[in-house]
N, C-alpha and C positions, 0 to 999 in steps of 0.2 A: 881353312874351314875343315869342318868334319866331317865324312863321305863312307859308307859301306862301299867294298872296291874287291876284285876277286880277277886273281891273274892268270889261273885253271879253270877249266872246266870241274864241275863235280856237284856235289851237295852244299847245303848251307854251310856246315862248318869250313868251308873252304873261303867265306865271306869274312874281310876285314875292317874293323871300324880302324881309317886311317885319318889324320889330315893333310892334306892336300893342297895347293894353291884352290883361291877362289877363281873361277872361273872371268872371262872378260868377255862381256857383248858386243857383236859385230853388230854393225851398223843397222840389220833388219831384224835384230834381237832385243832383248830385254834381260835387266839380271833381275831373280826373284829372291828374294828371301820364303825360303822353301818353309811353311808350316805344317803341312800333312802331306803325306803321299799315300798311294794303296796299292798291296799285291794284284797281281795279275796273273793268268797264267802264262804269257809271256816272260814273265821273271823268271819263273820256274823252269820254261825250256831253255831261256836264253842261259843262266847259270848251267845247266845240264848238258847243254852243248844240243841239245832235240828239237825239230828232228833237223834231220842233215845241212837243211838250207839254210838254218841260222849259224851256222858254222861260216858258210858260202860269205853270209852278206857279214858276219865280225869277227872270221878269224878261225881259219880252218882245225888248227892244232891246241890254239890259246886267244882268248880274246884279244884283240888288235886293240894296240894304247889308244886314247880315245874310245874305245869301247868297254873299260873294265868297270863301270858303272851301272846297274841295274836301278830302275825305278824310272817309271812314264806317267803315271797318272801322278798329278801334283794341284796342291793349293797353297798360295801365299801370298805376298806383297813385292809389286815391282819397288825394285832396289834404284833400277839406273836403267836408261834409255838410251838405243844406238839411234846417230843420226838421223838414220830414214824413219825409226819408230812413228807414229802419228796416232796411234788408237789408245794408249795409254801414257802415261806419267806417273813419277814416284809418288807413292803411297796407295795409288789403285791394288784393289783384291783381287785377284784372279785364280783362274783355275782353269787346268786344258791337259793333253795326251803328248808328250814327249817321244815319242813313239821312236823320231830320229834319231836325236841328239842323247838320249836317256841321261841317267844322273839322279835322277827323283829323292835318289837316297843318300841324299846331304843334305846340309846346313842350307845352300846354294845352289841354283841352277841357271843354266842361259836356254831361255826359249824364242822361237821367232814370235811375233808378236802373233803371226797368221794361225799358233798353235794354241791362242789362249782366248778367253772370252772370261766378264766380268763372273765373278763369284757370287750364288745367287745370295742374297741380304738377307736373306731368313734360314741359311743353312751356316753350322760350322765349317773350318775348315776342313780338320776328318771327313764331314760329310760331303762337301763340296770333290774332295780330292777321291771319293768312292764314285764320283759319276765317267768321268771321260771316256776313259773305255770298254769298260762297260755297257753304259747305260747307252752308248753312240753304237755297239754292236746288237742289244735289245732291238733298236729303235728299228735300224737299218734291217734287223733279220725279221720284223713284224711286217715291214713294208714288202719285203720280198712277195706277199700276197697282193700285190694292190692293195686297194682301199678296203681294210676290212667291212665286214657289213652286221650289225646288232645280231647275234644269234650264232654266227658262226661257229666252229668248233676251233679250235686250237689248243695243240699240243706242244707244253713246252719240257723238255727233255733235259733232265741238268738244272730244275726251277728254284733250287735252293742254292744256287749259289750267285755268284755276281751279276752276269749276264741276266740270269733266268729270274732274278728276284726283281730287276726292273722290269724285263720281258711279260710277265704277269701285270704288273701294274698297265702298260703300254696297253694290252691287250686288253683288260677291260676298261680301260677309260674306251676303246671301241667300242664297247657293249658286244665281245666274245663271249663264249662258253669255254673258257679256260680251263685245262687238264694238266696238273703240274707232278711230272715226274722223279723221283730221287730217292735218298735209302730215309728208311722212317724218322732216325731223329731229327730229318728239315720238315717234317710234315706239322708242325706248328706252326715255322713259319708262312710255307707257301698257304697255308688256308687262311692264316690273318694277312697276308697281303691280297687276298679274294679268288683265289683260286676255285671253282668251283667241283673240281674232282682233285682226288689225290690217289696218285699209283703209288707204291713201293715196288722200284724195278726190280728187289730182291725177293720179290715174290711174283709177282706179273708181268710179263710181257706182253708191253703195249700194243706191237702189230701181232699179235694172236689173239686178242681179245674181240674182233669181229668189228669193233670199232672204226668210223673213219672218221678223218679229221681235213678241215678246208685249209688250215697251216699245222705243220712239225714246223717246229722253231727246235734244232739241236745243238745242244753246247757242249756235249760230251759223246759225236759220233760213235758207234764202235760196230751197231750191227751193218747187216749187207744192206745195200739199198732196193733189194727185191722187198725185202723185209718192210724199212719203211714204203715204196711205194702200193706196198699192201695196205698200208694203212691209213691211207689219202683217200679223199674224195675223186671222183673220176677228172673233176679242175683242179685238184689240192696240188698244194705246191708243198716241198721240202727243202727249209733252210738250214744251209749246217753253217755253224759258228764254230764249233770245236769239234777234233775228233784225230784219227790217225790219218797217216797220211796213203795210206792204202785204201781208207775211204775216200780222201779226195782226189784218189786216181778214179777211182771208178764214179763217182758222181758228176766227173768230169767226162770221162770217157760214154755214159748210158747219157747224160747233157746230148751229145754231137751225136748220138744214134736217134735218140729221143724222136726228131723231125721228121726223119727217115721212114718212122716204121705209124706214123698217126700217134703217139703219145701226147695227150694232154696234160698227162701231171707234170711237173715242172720241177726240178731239182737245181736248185742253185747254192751256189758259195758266196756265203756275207765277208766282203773284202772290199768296202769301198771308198775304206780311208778311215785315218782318225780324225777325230773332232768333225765331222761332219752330222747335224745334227744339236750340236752341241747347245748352240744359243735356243735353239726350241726345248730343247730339255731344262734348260736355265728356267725359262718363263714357265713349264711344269711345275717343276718346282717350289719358285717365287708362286706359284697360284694355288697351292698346296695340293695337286693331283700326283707329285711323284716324291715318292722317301730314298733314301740310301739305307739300307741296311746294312748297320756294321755289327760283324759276330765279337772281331775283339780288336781292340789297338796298343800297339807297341811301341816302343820307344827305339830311338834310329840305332842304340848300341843292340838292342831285340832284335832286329832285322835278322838274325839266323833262326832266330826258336819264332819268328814269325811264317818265313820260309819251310822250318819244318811243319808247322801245324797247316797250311795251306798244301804242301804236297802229301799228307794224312787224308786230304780230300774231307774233312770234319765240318771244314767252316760254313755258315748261314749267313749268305751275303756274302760282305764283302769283309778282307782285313786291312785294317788302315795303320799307317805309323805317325807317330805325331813328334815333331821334333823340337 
């Protein structure tokens, strides 16, 4: 089969379209015939070797064999079933978060069955392969609030891109007052997906605007967290999804003060797994309350000029490859 495969760390050009044996499913896996996959930004650090810790867990100097594959969010059709399998059989459509095993970006992949969930029947596969992780980091970083309440405020930070463009949607199916962040050319999209304000961070800074909000949902960390918790409600809470990892020293480290000193804002890290959420987002979906936005899609021999236009930081939504 044919597989994007990269045996350095570095950039896109460093990405090969090879072929490869097809892969063979263990007995609590599945083989898929892979139809779509979609960038992440886990593609983009795992190639790059960033930050340190994805080094730790595939390969300190060069990705460890079994690991020279990039691509986790996937859609397609089970091929073959391992004995223990029981939730599907060939020809089922599916779509889920490889997060483990990666591969997304071939012909072929092996997932355990516990990684995948039926394809929702009114979405394509591009579309369906834009939700996993994604749209399961949205969900989870909306929840970090408890149960939102009609009228609330929320701020999503980073709203035109993958995370932030379902994040929005999430949000006012609550009946939030949604505030979508990012540089002006996503500012079409986040206000047709219902955003109710639109910053350009390249002109305004959200926590100096006097503003408070009862969720930050952030997917592009970078200021201090004095900053954001300036701009919380006295209960607001602050979710980070993406950001450096000097931020999530300290949002961890002002976490474990936080109790000590009477703090009520609450500062958390969206880490709760993939595909969790996943079959609720399905029925979204399927009920027409949730889209995928794709800014553009590529073809699996693209997967470098898809790579470069995702780490340009350009895209709206999400970028899908279709194979």
């Amino acid at each position: 089969m044919k597989a994007i495969v990269f045996t350095r760390y570095g950039s896109p050009d460093d990405l090969e379209l090879k072929e490869i044996p097809t892969p063979v499913p263990r007995d609590d896996e599945v083989l898929l015939r892979v139809h779509a996959a979609s960038v992440n930004s886990w593609d983009w650090e795992f190639l790059r070797g960033t930050p340190f810790v994805n080094r730790l867990m595939f390969g300190l100097l060069k990705p460890k064999p079994g690991k020279q594959s990039l691509g986790a969010d996937i859609a397609g059709t089970v091929e073959k079933v391992g004995q223990r399998v029981t939730r599907f059989q060939p020809g089922d459509e599916v779509f889920g978060d490889l997060w483990d095993s990666w591969g997304g970006f071939a012909e072929y992949a092996c997932a355990p069955e516990t990684s995948l969930e039926y394809k929702p029947a009114n979405a394509t596969f591009a579309e369906a392969a834009a939700v996993p992780q994604a749209g399961v980091l949205a969900l989870q970083g909306i929840r970090q609030a408890g149960q939102l309440e009609p009228g609330q405020k929320v701020l999503i930070n980073g709203a035109g891109g993958g995370v932030g463009s379902f994040a929005i949607q999430l949000a006012k199916l609550a009946g939030a007052e949604v505030t979508g962040v990012d540089s002006a050319h996503k500012s079409d999209v986040i206000r047709a997906l219902g955003a109710d304000h639109v910053i350009d961070y390249t002109q305004v800074d959200f926590s100096k605007t006097g503003q408070r909000y009862d969720l930050i949902l952030d997917c592009q960390c970078y200021r201090s967290m004095f900053d954001n918790l300036r701009a919380l409600t006295p209960a607001g809470t602050f979710a980070m999804i993406g950001g450096s990892m000097a931020r999530v020293f300290q949002l961890w480290l002002l976490s474990l003060i936080a109790p000590l000193i009477g703090e009520r804002r609450k500062l958390r890290l969206v880490a709760a797994g993939p595909n969790k959420g996943l079959a609720e987002l399905k029925e979204l979906i399927e009920a027409g309350q949730l889209v995928a936005v794709i800014d553009r899609t590529y073809s699996l021999s693209e997967v470098p000029e898809a790579l470069h236009y995702f780490g340009a930081g350009l895209h709206r939504g999400k970028i899908a490859i279709s194979m």
